[in-house]
C-alpha positions in Angstrom: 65.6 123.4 58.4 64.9 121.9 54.9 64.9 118.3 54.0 68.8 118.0 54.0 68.2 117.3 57.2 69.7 114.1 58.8 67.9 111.8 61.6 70.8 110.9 64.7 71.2 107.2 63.5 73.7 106.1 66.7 75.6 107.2 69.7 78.8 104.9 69.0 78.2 102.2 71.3 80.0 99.5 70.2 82.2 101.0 67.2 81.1 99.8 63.7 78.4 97.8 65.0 75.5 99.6 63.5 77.2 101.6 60.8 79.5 99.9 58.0 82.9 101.2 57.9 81.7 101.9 54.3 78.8 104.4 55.6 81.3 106.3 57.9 83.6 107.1 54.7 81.0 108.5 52.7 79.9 110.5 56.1 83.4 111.8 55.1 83.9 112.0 52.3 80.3 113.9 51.8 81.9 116.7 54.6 84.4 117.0 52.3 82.5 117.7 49.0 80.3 120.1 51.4 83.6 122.2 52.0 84.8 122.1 48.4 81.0 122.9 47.6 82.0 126.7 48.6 85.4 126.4 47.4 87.8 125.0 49.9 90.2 122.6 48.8 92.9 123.0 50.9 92.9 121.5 54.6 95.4 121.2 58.0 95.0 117.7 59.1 95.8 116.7 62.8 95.3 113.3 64.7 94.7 112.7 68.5 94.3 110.1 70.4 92.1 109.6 73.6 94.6 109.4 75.4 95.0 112.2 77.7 98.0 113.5 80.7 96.7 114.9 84.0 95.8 118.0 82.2 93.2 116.3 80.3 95.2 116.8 76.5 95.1 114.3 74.1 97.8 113.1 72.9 98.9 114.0 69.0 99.8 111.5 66.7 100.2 113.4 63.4 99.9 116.6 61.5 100.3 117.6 58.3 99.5 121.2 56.2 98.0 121.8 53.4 96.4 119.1 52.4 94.3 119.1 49.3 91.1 117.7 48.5 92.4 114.8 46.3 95.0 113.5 49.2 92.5 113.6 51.7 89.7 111.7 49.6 92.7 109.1 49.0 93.6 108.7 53.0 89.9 108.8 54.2 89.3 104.9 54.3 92.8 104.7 56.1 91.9 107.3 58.2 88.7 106.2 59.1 89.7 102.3 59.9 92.7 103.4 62.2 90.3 105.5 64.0 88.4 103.3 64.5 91.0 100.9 65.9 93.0 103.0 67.8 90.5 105.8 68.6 91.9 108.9 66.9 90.3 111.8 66.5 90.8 113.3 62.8 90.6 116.2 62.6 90.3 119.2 59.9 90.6 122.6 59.5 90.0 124.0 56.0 91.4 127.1 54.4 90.0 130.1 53.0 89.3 130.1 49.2 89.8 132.9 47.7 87.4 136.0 48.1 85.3 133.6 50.7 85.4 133.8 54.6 84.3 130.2 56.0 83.3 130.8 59.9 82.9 128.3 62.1 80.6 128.7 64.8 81.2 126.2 67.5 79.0 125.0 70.9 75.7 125.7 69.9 72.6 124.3 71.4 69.5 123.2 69.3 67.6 125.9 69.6 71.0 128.2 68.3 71.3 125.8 65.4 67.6 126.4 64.6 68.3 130.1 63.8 71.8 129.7 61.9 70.9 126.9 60.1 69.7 128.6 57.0 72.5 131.0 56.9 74.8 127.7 56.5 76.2 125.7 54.2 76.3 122.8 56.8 75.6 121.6 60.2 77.7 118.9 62.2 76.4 117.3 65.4 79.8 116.7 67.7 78.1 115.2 71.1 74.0 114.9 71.9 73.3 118.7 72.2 76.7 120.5 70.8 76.9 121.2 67.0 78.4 123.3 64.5 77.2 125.4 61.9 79.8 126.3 58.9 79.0 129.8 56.7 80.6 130.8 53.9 80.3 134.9 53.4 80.9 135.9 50.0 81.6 139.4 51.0 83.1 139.4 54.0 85.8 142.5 54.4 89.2 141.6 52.4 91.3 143.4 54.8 92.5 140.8 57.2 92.0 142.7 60.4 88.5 143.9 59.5 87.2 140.2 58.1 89.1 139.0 62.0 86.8 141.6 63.5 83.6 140.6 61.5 83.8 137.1 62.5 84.4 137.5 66.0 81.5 140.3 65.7 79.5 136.8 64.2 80.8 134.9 67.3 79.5 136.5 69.8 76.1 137.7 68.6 75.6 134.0 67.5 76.0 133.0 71.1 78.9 131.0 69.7 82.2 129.9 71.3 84.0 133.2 70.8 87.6 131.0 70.8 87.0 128.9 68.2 89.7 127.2 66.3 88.1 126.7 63.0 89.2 122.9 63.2 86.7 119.9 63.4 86.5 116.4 63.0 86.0 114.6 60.5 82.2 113.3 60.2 81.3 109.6 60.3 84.0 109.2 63.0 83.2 109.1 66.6 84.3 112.1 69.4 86.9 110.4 71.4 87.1 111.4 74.6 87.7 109.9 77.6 84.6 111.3 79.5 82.1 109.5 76.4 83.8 106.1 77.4 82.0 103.6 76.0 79.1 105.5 73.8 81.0 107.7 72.2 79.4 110.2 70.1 79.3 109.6 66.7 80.2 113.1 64.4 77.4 113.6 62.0 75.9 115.8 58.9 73.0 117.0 60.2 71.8 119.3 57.5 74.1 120.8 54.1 73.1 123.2 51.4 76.0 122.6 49.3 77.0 125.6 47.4 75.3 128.1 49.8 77.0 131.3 50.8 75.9 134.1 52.7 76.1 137.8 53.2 77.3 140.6 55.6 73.7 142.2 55.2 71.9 139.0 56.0 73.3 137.6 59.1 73.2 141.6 60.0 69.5 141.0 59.3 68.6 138.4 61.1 70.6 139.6 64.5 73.2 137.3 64.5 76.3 140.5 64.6 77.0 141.9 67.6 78.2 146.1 67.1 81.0 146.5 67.2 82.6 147.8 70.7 83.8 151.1 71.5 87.3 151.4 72.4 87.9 151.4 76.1 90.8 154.1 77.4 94.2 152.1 77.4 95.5 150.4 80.2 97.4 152.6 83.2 101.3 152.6 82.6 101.8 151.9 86.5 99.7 148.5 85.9 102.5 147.3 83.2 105.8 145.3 84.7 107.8 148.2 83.4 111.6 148.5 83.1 114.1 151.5 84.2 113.7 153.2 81.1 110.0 153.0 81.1 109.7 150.4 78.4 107.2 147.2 78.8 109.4 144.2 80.8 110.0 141.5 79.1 110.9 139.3 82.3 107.6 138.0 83.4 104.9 136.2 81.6 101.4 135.5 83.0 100.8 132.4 84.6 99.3 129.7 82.2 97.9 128.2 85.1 95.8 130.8 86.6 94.2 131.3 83.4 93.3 127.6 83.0 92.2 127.6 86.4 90.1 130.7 86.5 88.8 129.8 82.4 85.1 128.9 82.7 84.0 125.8 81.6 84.0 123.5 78.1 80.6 123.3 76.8 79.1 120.0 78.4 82.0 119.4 80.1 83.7 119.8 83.8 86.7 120.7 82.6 88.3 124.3 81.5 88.1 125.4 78.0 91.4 125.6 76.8 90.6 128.1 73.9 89.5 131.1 76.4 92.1 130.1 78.8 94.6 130.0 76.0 93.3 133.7 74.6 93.1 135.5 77.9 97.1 134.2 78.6 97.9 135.8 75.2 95.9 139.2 75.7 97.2 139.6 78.8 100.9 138.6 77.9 100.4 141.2 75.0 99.0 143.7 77.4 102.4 142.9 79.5 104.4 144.0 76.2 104.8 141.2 74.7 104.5 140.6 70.8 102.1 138.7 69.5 105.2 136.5 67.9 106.5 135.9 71.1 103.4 135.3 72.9 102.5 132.6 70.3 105.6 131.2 70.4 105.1 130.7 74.1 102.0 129.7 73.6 103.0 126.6 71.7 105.0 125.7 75.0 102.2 125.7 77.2 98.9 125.1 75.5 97.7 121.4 75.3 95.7 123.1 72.3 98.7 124.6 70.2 100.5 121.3 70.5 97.2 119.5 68.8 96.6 122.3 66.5 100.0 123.2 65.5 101.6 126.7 65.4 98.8 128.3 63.0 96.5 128.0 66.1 98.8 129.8 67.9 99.8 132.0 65.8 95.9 133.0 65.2 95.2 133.0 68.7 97.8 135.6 69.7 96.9 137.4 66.8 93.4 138.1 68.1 94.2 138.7 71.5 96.8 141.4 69.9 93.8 142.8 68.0 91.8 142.8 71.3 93.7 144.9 73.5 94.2 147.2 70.1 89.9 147.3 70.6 89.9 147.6 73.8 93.1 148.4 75.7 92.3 148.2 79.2 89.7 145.7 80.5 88.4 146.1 84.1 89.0 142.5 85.1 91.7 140.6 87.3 94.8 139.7 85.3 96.7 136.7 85.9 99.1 137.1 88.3 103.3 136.6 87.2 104.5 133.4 86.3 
């Protein structure tokens, strides 16, 4: 890493008492330049609180779309103090500009920061040993499906969360969560080259894209809830819970990760006939995550499971069980 690099200054203990409130807005406001730096000006803003039910989901306070640059520069010193007081969680998920693919690449370790960090435009610390690197790939595929298939392909050779949302929070604030209590983490800049983007051929180059998977044969018709006139039934859906239950782990955590439970309920509700409208619809019903990320989570979720089973029809794994 070059000399962008930022020490850890604090783990949170305490609030504000080592940081000004001051230094935590320009933590934000500099996350926010680093964004528009490769040409996204146009954010989903959502607020949660540490509180949680007895699934372990936070409770959401706000959400608003399409927020531009200037609006959120304007609320970031409110935004920042009512975190502060009430411990919210702000977070942001930034749109694509225009002929640019940002990828996030989610709970890496140090060493997998290491190797992505000069392929990035910026790296984010969330807890001790989980960051995130943000790319921006100038010539990433403009057909939807195939740039969808390239970041995935990213994903997993990256040894990155394959699930992840593309949402973070905002830097200078701390990671409430309930299982931090009382240090929380504070959410830091760790490294930025502002203006950097990357290319297809380079992180192709250095390893980091996995090859893309031969298609599997597609799934057995008897396996399929199927209807008298041999159609796919629409009468059962999976069982959310078997897929939280069975999900593995979050990184650093010993709780489920929502994000692979939430995918493997919509590929498998998709493999059940489903559409991928319906499935996210029902998705927003039963995912903690939907309800904090709002319906383009879900939407995006249920589109890449769709895209999945399109891949790779027929997986030889258990499948939930009925609701």
């Amino acid at each position: 890493m070059t000399s962008n690099i930022r020490k850890n200054r604090n783990t949170g203990r305490g609030m504000m008492e080592n940081d000004t409130r001051e230094t935590a807005i320009a933590e934000a406001l500099a996350m926010l330049d680093a964004f528009a730096s490769v040409g996204a000006t146009v954010f989903d803003l959502t607020l949660t609180n540490i509180k949680e039910d007895e699934r372990g989901r936070q409770e959401v306070r706000g959400y608003e779309e399409n927020q531009s640059l200037a609006q959120l520069r304007r609320a970031m010193p409110r935004l920042i103090a009512d975190a502060s007081r009430q411990q919210n969680n702000n977070i942001i998920r930034p749109h694509n500009p225009p002929g640019v693919a940002i990828i996030q690449l989610d709970d890496l370790d140090t060493a997998k920061i290491e190797r992505l960090a000069a392929h990035s435009f910026m790296v984010i610390r969330t807890s001790p040993d989980n960051h995130q690197a943000w790319l921006a790939v100038k010539d990433a595929p403009a057909e939807k499906e195939a740039a969808k298939d390239f970041a995935r392909r990213l994903r997993k050779g990256s040894g990155a969360d394959r699930t992840a949302s593309g949402a973070t929070r905002i830097a200078g604030g701390f990671n409430f969560k309930l299982k931090y209590a009382p240090a929380f983490s504070r959410v830091e800049i760790t490294y930025t080259k502002p203006g950097y983007m990357t290319s297809c051929g380079a992180l192709e180059r250095a390893g980091l894209v996995a090859p893309r998977e031969e298609p599997r044969p597609p799934l057995p018709a008897h396996t399929r809830p199927m209807t008298p006139s041999g159609r796919p039934s629409r009468k059962k859906w999976p069982s959310y819970a078997f897929c939280v239950q069975h999900a593995p782990l979050s990184h650093g955590e010993d709780r489920p990760d929502i994000s692979r439970a939430d995918f493997t309920w919509c590929r498998t509700a998709i493999e059940w006939g489903w559409s991928k409208e319906d499935t996210a619809s029902r998705l927003m019903e039963l995912s903690s995550k939907a309800k904090e990320n709002g319906e383009r989570y879900a939407i995006l979720t249920a589109t890449n499971a769709a895209a999945s089973v399109e891949r790779q029809p027929y997986r030889e794994r258990s499948t939930p069980r009925p609701a």
